[in-house]
Each structure stands twice: as structure tokens, then as C-alpha cells.
C-alpha positions as CSV (number, residue, x, y, z in Angstrom):
1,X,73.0,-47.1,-39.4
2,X,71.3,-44.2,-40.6
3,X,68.3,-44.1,-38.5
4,X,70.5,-44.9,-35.3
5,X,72.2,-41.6,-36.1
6,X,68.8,-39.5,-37.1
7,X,67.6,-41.0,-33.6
8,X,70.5,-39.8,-31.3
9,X,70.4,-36.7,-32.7
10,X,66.9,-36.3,-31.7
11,X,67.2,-37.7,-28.6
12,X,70.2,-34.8,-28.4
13,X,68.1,-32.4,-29.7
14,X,65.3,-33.3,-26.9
15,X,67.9,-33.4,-23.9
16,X,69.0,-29.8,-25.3
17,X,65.8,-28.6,-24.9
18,X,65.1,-30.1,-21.8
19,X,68.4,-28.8,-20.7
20,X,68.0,-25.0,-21.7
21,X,63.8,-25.1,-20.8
22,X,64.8,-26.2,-17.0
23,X,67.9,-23.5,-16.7
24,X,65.8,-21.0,-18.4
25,X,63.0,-21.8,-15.0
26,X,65.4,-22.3,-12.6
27,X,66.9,-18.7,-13.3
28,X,63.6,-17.4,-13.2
29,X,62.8,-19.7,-10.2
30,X,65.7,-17.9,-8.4
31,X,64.1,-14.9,-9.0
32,X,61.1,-15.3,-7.5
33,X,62.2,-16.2,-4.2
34,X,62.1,-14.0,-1.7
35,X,64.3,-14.1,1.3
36,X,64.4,-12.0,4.2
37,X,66.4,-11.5,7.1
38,X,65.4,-10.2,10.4
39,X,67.5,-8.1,13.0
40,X,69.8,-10.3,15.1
41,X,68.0,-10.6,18.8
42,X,70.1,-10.7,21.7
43,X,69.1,-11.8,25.7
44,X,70.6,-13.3,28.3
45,X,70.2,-16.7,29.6
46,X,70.5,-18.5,32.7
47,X,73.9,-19.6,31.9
48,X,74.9,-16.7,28.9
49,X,73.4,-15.3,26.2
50,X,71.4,-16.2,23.0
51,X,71.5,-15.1,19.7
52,X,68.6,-15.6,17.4
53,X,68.5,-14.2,13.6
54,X,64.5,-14.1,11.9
55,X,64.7,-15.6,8.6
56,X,61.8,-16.1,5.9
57,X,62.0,-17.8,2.7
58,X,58.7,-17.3,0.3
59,X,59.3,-19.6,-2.8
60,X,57.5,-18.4,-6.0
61,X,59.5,-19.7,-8.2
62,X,58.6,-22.9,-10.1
63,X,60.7,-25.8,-8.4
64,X,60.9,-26.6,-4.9
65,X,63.9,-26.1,-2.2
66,X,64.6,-29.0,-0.2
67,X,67.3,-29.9,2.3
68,X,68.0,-26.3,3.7
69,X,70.5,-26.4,6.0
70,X,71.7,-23.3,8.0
71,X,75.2,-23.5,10.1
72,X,77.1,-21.3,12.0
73,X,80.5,-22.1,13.7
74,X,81.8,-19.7,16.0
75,X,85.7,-20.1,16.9
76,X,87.5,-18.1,19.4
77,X,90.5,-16.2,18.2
78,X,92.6,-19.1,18.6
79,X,90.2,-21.3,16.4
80,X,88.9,-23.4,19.2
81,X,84.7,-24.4,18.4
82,X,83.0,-22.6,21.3
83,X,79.4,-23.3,19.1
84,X,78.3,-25.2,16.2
85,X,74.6,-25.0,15.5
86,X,72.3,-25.9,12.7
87,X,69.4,-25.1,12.0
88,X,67.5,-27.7,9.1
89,X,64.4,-26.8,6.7
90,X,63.3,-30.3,5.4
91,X,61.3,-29.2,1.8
92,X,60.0,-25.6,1.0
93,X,57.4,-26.5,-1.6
94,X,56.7,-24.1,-4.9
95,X,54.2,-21.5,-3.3
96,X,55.1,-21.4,0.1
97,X,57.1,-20.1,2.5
98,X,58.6,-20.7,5.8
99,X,59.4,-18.9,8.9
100,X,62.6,-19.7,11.6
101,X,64.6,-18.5,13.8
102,X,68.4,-19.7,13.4
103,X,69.3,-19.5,17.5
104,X,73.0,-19.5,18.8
105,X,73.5,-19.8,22.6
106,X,76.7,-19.0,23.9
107,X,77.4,-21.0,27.4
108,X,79.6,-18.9,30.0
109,X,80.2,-21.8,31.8
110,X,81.8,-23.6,28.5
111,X,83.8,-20.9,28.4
112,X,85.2,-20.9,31.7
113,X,85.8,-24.8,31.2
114,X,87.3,-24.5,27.9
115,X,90.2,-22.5,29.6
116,X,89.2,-19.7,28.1
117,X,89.5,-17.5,31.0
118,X,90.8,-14.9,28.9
119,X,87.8,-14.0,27.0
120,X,85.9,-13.3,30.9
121,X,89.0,-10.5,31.6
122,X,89.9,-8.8,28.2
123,X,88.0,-7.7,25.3
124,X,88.6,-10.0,21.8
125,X,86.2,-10.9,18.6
126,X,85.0,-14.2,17.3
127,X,85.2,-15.5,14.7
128,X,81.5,-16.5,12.7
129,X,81.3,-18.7,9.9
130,X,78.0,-19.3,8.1
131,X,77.2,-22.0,5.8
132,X,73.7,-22.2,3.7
133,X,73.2,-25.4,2.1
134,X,70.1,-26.7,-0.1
135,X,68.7,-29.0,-3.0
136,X,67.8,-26.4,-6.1
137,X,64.4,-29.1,-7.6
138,X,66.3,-31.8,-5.8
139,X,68.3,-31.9,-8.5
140,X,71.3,-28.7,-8.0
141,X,73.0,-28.7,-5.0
142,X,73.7,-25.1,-3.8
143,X,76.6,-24.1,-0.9
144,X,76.8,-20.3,0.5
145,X,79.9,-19.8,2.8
146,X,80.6,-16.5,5.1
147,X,82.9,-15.2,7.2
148,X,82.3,-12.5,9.8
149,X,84.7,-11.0,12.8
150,X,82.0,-10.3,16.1
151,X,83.4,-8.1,18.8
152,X,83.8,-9.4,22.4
153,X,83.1,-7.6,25.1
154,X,85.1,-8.6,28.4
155,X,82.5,-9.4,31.4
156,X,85.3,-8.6,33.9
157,X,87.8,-6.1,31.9
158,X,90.5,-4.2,33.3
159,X,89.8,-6.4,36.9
160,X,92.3,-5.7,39.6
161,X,92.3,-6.3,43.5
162,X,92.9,-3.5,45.8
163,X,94.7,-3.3,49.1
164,X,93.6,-5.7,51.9
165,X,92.3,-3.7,54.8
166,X,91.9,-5.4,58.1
167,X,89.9,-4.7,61.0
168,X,89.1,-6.0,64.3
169,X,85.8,-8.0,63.8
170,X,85.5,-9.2,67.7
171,X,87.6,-10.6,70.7
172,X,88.1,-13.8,68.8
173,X,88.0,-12.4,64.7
174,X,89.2,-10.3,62.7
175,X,87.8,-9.0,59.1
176,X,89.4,-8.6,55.8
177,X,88.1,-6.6,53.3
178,X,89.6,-7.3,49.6
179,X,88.0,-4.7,47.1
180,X,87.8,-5.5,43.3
181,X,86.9,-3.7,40.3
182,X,86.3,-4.3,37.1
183,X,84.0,-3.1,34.2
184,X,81.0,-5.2,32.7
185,X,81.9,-4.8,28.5
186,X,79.9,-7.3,27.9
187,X,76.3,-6.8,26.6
188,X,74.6,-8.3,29.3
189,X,74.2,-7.4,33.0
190,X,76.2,-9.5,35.6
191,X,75.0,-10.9,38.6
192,X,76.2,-13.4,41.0
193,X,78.9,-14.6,43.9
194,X,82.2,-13.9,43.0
195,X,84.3,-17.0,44.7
């Protein structure tokens, strides 16, 4: 009975150690990884406009990352989804280092068949969640979570109609002309038929 005792306490003296020698490396781990984030790119699209956000990761430290997963969720004031995109890192090995782009697109034409007809004539904000996800030495799951407010500009703000003029076109027609206005808040230019 003795030596059963004399042996778990050894084998809990060894899991100790074991214990304090892999936080003591996975602190210093931590701090050896370098992450850096680019400046957030935006451009139009043939159907909206993309958003991409540069990211590196450049692991010194002494375990690997695996399982990265990068999410945003962008809701509309209202909290509908408009866009849920991932972006996934399989394994970053000790000593390397990875470069990617995390892209959003938003679709106009979702938009407009979401009912969100709103968001094309009056100025709002989003609403952007992030979530980072990964496997510390496959062994400590790690979960980031964020929150940010992005400003909408309106495509067609402050749009009215003005008076109807009509004039004689010919003999048999006659033409109306319905002038519009608006203002382009939004950060891309607009271009298009109007029907």
C-alpha cells in the first residue's frame, strides 16, 4: 500500500511538471507570434462592393496553431444576415507563417431582394461581428469575439421626383420628362438604367 501511494505521488509530481513546463511554453509561445493586420481594401464589383482585410500570422513560438478559423457576420440594423463569410487556415506549423486575405462581398442585388430597399435610399450602419477561432498545440481551444458598428452610406439618399413636364414629341406622341435627384453616399460610383 505504501508503494502504490509513493507511485501516484510521483506520477503527480511528473503531471505537475509536465503541466507547469507546457504553460510556461505556451505563454512564451504566445509571445512569439506575430500577427499583423493590413488596411481594409475596398472596390467595387460587378454586382457591389468587396471588402478584403490583409492578415499575416508568423508563429515563432514553440507549438503549432491549427484550425484557424476567421468569421465575420454582418447584420443589418434590424439583425437580418446580409453576409456570413469564413475564411479557414488548416495548420500554421512552429516556424512559419501564412499570408490571407479575409474577403467580404456585399451583393446589391441581395439587398434589394432582401427587402431592404431602405438601406439603397437612407443612410444606416451595420452591424460586424468577428469571430477568431483556433487549436493552441491542438490541444487549447482559443475563441476571440468582436463587435463593430460600420456606417452606411445611402446609394440613392434624399431621392425625390420632380414635376412632370410634357411636351409635344410629334403629330401622333407626346414626351414626358420626369426628373430625379438623389445623392451617391455610398463609396462607390453608380452607374446604370434606372427602371
Amino acid at each position: 500500500m505504501n508503494i502504490t501511494i509513493k507511485m501516484l505521488s510521483i506520477a503527480t509530481f511528473i503531471l505537475w511538471i509536465v503541466i507547469i513546463f507546457f504553460s510556461i511554453t505556451a505563454v512564451l509561445s504566445v509571445m512569439n507570434l506575430n500577427v499583423g493586420i493590413g488596411e481594409m481594401q475596398m472596390r467595387p464589383s460587378s454586382k457591389g462592393i468587396i471588402f478584403s482585410l490583409p492578415f499575416s500570422i508568423n508563429n515563432e513560438g514553440y507549438y503549432e496553431l491549427a484550425d484557424l478559423n476567421l468569421t465575420t457576420i454582418i447584420t443589418d440594423p434590424n439583425g437580418t444576415i446580409l453576409d456570413q463569410t469564413e475564411t479557414f487556415v488548416d495548420s500554421i506549423p512552429q516556424g512559419s507563417s501564412i499570408n490571407e486575405s479575409h474577403t467580404v462581398a456585399i451583393d446589391l442585388d441581395t439587398i434589394r431582394s432582401l427587402d431592404l430597399v431602405p438601406l439603397l435610399l437612407n443612410d444606416s450602419s451595420f452591424n460586424l461581428e468577428v469571430l477568431a477561432e483556433l487549436n493552441f498545440a491542438r490541444a487549447v481551444p482559443v475563441q476571440l469575439s468582436s463587435n463593430v458598428s460600420i456606417p452606411w452610406g445611402a446609394p440613392l439618399a434624399h431621392f425625390s421626383v420632380g414635376t412632370i413636364s410634357i411636351s409635344s414629341y410629334n403629330n401622333t406622341h407626346e414626351e414626358a420628362t420626369i426628373p430625379i435627384y438623389f445623392e451617391n453616399h455610398a463609396i462607390i460610383g453608380m452607374q446604370g438604367m434606372l427602371k
